[in-house]
N, C-alpha and C positions, 0 to 999 in steps of 0.2 A: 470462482475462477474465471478469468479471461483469456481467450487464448487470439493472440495478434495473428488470422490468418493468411494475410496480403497486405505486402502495398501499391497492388497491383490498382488502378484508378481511371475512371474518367473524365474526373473535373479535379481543379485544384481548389479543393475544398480546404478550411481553419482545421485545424488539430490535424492535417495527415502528417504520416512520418516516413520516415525513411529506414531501413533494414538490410542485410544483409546474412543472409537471402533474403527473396523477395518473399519467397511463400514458406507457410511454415511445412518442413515434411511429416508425412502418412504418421512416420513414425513417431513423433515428440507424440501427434495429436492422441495417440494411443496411450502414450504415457498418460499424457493428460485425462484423459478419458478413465484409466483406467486406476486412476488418482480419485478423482469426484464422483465415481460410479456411487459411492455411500454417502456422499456430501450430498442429502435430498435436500437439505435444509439452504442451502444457498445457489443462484443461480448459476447456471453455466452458459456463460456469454463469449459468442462469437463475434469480433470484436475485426480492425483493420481499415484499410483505406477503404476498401469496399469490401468486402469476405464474401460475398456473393462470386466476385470475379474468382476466387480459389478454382484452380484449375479441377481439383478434387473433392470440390463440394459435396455429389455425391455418396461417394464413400464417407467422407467426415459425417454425413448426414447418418448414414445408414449405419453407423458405428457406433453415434451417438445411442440410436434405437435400441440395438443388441444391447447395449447396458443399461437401458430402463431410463435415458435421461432426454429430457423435453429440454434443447437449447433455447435460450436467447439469439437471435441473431442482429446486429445493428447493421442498416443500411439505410441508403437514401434511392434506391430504388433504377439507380444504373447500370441495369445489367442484362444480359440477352433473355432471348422469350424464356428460351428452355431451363434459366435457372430460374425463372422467376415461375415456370411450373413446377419446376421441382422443390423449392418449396412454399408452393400450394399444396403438393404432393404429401410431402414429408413433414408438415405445418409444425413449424418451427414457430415459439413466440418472439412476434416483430418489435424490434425497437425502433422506429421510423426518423430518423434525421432529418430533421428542418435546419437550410440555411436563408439567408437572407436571399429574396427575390434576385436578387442583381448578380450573385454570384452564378447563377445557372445561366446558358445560353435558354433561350426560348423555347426549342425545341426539347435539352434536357429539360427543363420544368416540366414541360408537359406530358414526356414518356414518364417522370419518375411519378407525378400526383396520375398519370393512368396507372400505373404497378402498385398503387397507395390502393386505389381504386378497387382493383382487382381483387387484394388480399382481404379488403373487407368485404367485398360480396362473398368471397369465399369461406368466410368466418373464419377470419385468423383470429388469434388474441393479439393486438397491438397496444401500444404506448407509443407517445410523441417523446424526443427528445429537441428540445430547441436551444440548437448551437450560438450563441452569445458572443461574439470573436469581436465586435466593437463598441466600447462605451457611449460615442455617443450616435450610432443606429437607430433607427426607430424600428420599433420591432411592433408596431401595433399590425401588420401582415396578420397576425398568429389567429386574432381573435375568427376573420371570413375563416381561415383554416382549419380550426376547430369545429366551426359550426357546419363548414360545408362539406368535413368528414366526420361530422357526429361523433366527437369523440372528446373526453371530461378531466381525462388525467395530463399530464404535461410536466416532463422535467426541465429545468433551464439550467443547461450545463454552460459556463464559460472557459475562461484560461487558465491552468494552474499557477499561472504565474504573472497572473496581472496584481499591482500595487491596491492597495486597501481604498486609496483614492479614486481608482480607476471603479472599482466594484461599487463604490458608493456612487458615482455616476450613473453607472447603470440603474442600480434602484430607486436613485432620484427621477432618473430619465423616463423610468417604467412604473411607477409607485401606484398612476393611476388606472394603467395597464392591467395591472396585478386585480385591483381593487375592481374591475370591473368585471373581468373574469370570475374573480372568487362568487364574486355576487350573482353573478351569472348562474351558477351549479359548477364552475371547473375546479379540479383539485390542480393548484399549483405545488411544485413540489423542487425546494430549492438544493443545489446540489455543496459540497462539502467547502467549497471556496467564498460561500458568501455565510461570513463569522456573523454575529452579532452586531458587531461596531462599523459593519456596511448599512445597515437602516438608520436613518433618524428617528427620534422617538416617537414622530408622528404615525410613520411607515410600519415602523416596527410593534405599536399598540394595535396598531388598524389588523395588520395580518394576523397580527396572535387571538385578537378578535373577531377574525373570520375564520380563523384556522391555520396557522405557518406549520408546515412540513418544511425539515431541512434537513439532510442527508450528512453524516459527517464523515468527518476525512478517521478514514479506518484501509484496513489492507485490501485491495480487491487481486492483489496475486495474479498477474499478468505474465502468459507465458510468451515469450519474444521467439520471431523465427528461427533464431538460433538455439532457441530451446533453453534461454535461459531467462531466471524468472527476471521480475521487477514489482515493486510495491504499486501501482497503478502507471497508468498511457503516460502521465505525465514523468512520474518518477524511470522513466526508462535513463534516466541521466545519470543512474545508482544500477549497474547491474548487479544482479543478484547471482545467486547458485543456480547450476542446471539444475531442470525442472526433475532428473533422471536421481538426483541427491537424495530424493525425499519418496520415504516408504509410505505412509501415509499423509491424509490430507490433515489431520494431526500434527503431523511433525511439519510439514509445512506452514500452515498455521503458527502453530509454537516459533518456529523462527522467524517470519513475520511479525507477528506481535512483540517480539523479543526487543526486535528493531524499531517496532512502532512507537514502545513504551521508552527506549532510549532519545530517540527522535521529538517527542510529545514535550522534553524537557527543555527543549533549546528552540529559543527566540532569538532569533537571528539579529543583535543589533538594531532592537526595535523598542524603547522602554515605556512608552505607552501601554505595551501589552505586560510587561510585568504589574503594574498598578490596576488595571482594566479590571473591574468588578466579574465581569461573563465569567473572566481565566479563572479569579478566585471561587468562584461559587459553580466551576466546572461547564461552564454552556459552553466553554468554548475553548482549545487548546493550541491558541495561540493561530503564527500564520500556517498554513497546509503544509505537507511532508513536502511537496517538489522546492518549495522555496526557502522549505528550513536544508532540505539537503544539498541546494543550490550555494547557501550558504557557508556550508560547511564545507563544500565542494573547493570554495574560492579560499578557505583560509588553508584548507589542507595545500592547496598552489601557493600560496601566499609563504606558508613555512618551511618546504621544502627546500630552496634554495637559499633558506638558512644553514642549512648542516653546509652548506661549501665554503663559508665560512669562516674563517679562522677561530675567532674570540667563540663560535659556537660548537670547533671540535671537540672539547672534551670539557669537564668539569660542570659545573650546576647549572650552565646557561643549555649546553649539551643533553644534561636529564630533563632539562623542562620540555625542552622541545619533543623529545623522546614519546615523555607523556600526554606532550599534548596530540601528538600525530595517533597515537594511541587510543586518545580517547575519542578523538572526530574517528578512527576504523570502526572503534565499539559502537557508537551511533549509530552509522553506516551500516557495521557489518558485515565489515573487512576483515574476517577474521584473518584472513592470513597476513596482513598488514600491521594486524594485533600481535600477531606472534613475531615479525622480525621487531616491532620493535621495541615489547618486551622481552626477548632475549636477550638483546641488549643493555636494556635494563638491569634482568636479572643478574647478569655478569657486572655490573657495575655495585650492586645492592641486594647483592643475595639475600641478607636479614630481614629483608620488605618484604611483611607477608601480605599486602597488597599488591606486588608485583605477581607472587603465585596464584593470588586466587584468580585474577584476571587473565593470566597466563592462563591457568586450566579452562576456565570457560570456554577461551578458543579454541585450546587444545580439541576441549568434549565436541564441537560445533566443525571440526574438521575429521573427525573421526578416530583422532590419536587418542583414546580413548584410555589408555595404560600411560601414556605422559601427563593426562588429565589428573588422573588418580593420584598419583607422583608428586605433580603441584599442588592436588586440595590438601593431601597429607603433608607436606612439606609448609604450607598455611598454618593449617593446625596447628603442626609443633612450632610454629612461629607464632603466634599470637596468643594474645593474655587469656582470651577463653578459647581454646581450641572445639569447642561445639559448632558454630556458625559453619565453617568451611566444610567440615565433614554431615553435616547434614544435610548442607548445598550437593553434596556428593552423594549423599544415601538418594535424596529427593531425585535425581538424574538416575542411580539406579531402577527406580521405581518407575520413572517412562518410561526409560529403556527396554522395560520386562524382564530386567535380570532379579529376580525375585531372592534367589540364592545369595547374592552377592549384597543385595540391601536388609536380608536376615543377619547376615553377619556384621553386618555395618549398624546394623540398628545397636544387636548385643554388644560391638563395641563402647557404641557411643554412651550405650545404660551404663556401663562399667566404668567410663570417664566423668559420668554426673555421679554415681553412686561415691568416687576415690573423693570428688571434690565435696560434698556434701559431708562426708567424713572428715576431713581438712578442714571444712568451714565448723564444724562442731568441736573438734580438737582445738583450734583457736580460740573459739569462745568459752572452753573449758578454762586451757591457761591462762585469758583475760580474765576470769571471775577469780 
């Protein structure tokens, strides 16, 4: 989990963003804390324009401790003594922000490579992160940097939303970069935006023959100052449900992944990637979520002021559109978007027992939990094998922890295989 602390700043550094509120309050961070306290398994990263500047660092710090959890913190090292003793103090693992030379005034450079400084005399645990904001940069800077803070690992994050041609630049422009570093002893380590079909086959044999680490586009579950979630920094373009919605880091998860797996199947008007070997043999699943959602963002705009329409009020030009606004929510994740405009549906097409099942899932994902039930059962008795939808339904009992209610649904369901298997043998009787 990520939680956006500020975007409170010193420099106008690539990827800052903008919020409302500026800081995230005491209180989400608790929730959030009190979310990952059993999530050992994955990092907790303090995250923002600077998060160091959090007017509250302390206590975020000292909160973190009471629940046994060692943060991440990312910064570039701009910020007063006193927080850069606290934590030395509180020794938080650093994730250290590199931008290009030229974005810093002279004086910034040289307080933040002193607080780089500091933190390794102090023996923090550190990692480099090296910001990537233009194709064609030279970024050979990185090499004196690593060597003259002694340090082997290095991630290269760029833009979630640069063009395929843009990121192929980049590794053309760095290729020999890479290759010297690797050779060197450095672990390079590529982040979720550079696919496969960003290397040339030269670049790309050379690396896997030194070693290619690539990080993929998966959920990092980003908590925004307003306390509400998002799929990662970039996807903040898709808000999510308050962070306050989700009982465990479980169920969070689950609805993430839910969206992830939805999202994974759509290639935004790009059909090179339909054909692309990586897609098919899974190395690679297409372009990243901010730009599949980006895309899906423009045509949900794009169809909307269809319905005002005439020739699209009513009748089958009317349902398509329905469906389709429908299924860019389910993507998304909109569930409530899902339900006005299968309601509508439903009232058009009661007999659609794909309308119900898709209704319920939104229903179950908003908490209507008894109109859920209503639609998987109303599915059932619509469809040729009524099992699929009620066991979509038993299976949601069963996270849920309602054990009761999935005992009975189980003995249902046995009783609806045992009538049909009866049926199928009575048939086969009067056919012989």
């Amino acid at each position: 989990m990520e939680l956006f602390l500020t975007c409170r700043q010193r420099c106008e550094f690539p990827f800052n963003q903008l919020s409302d509120p500026v800081d995230l309050p005491i209180s989400i961070v608790n929730i959030a804390i009190g979310l990952a306290e059993d999530d050992k398994k994955n990092p907790f990263v303090l995250v923002g324009n600077e998060p160091a500047l959090h007017p509250e660092l302390a206590q975020i710090l000292t909160q973190c401790a009471k629940h046994g959890i060692q943060p991440v913190i990312e910064t570039c090292g701009l910020f007063s003594d006193s927080a850069k003793n606290l934590l030395i103090e509180k020794r938080p693992i650093i994730s250290w922000r590199i931008f290009r030379p030229e974005l810093y005034t002279p004086e910034d450079l040289e307080e933040s490579q002193k607080a780089l400084q500091d933190f390794i005399n102090a023996r923090l645990q550190i990692q480099f992160i090296l910001n990537v904001d233009d194709p064609n940069a030279d970024y050979s800077f990185i090499e004196k940097y690593l060597d003259v803070f002694d340090q082997c690992l290095i991630l290269i994050r760029t833009n979630c939303m640069f063009k395929i041609s843009e990121l192929q630049t980049i590794i053309k422009n760095n290729a020999e970069l890479v290759k010297r570093l690797t050779l060197d002893g450095k672990t390079i380590v590529f982040d979720c935006h550079f696919m496969p079909c960003t290397f040339d086959d030269a670049t790309f044999g050379m690396i896997h023959k030194l070693g290619l680490n690539r990080v993929g586009c998966s959920p990092h579950l980003l908590v925004m100052p307003n306390g509400h979630m998002a799929h990662c920094r970039f996807m903040t373009i898709v808000p999510g449900p308050h962070v306050s919605t989700f009982k465990s880091m479980d169920h969070l998860y689950k609805y993430y992944y839910d969206v992830f797996r939805q999202m994974q199947v759509t290639v935004p008007d790009n059909s090179p990637c339909e054909s692309c070997i990586s897609r098919k043999v899974n190395l690679c699943t297409g372009f990243n979520m901010a730009t599949k959602a980006s895309a899906l963002l423009q045509i949900r705009d794009k169809i909307q002021p269809l319905f005002e329409q005439e020739e699209y009020a009513e009748g089958e030009k009317h349902l398509e559109l329905l469906w389709q606004m429908a299924t860019i929510a389910i993507k998304l994740g909109f569930h409530n978007d899902v339900i006005e405009c299968l309601e509508e549906v439903r009232r058009l097409q009661p007999e659609d027992p794909k309308v119900h099942f898709w209704l319920a899932a939104s229903y179950w994902e908003v908490e209507r939990r008894s109109d859920a039930e209503e639609e998987f059962r109303k599915c059932s008795r619509l469809s040729p094998n009524p099992i699929p939808p009620l066991a979509e339904l038993h299976k949601r009992f069963v996270e849920n922890g309602n054990t009761i209610r999935a005992h009975m649904l189980a003995e249902e369901i046995k009783k609806i295989i045992a009538n049909q298997q009866a049926m199928a043998q009575q048939a086969q009787k009067e056919k012989e």
